[in-house]
N, C-alpha and C positions, 0 to 999 in steps of 0.2 A: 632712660637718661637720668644725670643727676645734676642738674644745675640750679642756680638760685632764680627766681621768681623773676628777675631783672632781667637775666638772661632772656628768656623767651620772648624779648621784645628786640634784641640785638638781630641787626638786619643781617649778618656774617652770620651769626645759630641760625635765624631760622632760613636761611639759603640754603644750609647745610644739612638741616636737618630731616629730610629725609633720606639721605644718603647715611646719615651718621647712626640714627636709632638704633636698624637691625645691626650692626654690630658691638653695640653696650650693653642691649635684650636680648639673651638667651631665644630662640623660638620666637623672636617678634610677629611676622605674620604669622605665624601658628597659633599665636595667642587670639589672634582675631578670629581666624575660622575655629578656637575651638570654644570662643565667646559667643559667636553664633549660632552655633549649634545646643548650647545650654540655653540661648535663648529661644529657640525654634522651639524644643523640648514643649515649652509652656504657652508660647506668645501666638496671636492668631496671625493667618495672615496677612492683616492692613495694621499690625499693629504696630504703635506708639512709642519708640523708646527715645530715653533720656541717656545722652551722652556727657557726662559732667571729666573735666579737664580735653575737652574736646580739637585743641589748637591742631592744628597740623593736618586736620584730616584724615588722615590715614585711616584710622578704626572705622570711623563713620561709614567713607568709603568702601571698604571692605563687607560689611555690614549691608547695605546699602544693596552694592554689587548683588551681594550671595540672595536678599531677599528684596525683590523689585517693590512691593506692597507695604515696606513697612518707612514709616516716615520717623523723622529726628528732632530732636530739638537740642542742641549741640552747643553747652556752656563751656567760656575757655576767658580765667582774667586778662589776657597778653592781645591786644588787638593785631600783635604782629602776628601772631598764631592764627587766630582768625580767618583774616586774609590768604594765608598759607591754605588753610583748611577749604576757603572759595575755592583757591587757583586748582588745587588739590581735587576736591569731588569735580570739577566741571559740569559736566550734565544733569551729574545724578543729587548736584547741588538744590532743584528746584526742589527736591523732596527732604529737605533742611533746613531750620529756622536756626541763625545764628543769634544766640544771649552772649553778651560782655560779661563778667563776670564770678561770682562765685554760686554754692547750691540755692543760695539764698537769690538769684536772680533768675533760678529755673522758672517755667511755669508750675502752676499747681498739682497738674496733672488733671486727671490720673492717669500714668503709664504702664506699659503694657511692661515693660522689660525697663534694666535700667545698665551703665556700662558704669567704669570708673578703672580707667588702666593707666599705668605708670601715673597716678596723681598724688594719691592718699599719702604714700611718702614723702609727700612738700607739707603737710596739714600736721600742724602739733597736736599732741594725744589727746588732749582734752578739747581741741575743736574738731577734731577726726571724729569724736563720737557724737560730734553735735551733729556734721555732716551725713555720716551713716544715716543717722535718725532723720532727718531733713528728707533725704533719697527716699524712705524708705514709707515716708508720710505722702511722700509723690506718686506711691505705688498703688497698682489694683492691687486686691487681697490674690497671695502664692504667686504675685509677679517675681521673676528671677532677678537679681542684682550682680551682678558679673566683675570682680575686681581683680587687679593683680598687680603689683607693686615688688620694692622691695620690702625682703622680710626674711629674715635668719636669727636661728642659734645665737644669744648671746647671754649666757645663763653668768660669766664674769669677762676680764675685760682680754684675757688669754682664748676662750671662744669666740668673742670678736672679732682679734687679732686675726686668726685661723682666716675666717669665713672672708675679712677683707683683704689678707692676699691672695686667696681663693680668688674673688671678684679681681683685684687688679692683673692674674696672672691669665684668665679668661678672657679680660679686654683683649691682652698683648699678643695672645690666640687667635683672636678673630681679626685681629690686623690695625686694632688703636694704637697708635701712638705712645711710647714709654710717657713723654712726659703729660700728655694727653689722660693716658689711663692714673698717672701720680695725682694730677688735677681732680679728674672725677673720684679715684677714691676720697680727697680733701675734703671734696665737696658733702659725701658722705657723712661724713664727723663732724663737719663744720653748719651743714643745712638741711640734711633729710633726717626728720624723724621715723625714720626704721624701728617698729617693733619683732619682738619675736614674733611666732606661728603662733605658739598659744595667747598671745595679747589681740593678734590680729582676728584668729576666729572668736578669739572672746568680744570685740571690739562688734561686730555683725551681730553675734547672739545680743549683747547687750540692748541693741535699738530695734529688737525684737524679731529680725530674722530666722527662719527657720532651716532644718535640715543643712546646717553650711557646711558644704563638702568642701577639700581641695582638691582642686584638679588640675595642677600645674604646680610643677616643683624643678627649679632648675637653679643650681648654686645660691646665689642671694634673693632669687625674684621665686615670690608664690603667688598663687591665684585661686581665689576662691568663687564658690558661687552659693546663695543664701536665697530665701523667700519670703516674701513679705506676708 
């Protein structure tokens, strides 16, 4: 999804917002089970992960679901999110500690595994590496960190161009709304800091992750995974 900070507390988004995601996210659940499974890779089975831009539930849930043993601790600034994310897991909520807001409200850790999907593109470049590093201080040593956001080609402003009618003609594919998908692209230019592939894995390497592979590549949205 691509909206401003505000939004996430607007009681109309977050109603809608599970219905809304998987068609703005290429492979939305997909991205979850195949976060899970990079995190199984490493993580024990009663292990600890850190869910950071956690609102809505969804990932946690999913997560959750796939492995009964492992427990959350699930950061989200938008209290309306939150709440979404209670009504969201139901049962499998007791195994979930909800934090209000940013990485800096996490516990210390240390965690087993760490998430961070559709966030890192609300986070300006120079506090996006404060956050990486932050996450990454909360880690066991070769815990896996799991991200995936947007992130594309844009070496000038004609490969841009390209990649976001690309994304606007995508939405209007999967059944958004012409003036719906006009908005979210706005939103884009106007409030996501989107870097390219090479800034984003540079961004992970930088706060000292290790082996960061991508493992998800679908028009504007990548996903990587790194080791502490």
């Amino acid at each position: 999804m691509t909206k401003s900070l505000n939004t996430f507390d607007d009681p109309g988004f977050v109603d809608a917002y599970a219905d809304q995601v998987p068609r703005f996210v290429p492979a939305y659940r997909d991205i979850h089970r195949m976060a899970a499974v990079l995190i199984d890779e490493h993580a024990p089975p009663d292990a600890r992960v850190l869910v950071l831009g956690a609102g809505g539930g969804l990932e946690t849930k999913a997560l959750a679901s796939a492995h009964p043993g492992w427990t959350f601790d699930a950061v989200d600034p938008a209290a309306a999110m939150l709440d979404l994310a209670v009504a969201t897991l139901g049962a499998t909520g007791s195994r979930v500690r909800m934090h209000r807001g940013y990485v800096d409200d996490a516990p210390p850790g240390p965690f087993d595994a760490a998430t961070s999907l559709l966030t890192l593109h609300f986070v300006a470049r120079d506090e996006r590496r404060r956050t990486v590093a932050e996450v990454r201080r909360r880690l066991a040593p070769g815990a896996p960190f799991v991200v995936a956001h947007l992130s594309f080609p844009q070496r000038n402003d004609a490969e841009r161009e390209l990649w976001m009618r690309r994304h606007f003609a995508n939405l209007v594919a999967s059944g958004v709304d012409h003036a719906d998908a006009e908005k979210a692209c706005t939103a884009v230019a106007a409030e996501v800091s989107a870097l390219t592939p090479e800034q984003d894995r540079g961004s992970l390497q930088q706060a000292g992750f290790s082996d960061v592979t991508e493992f998800f590549s679908a028009f504007t949205f990548r996903g990587w995974v790194g080791y502490a």
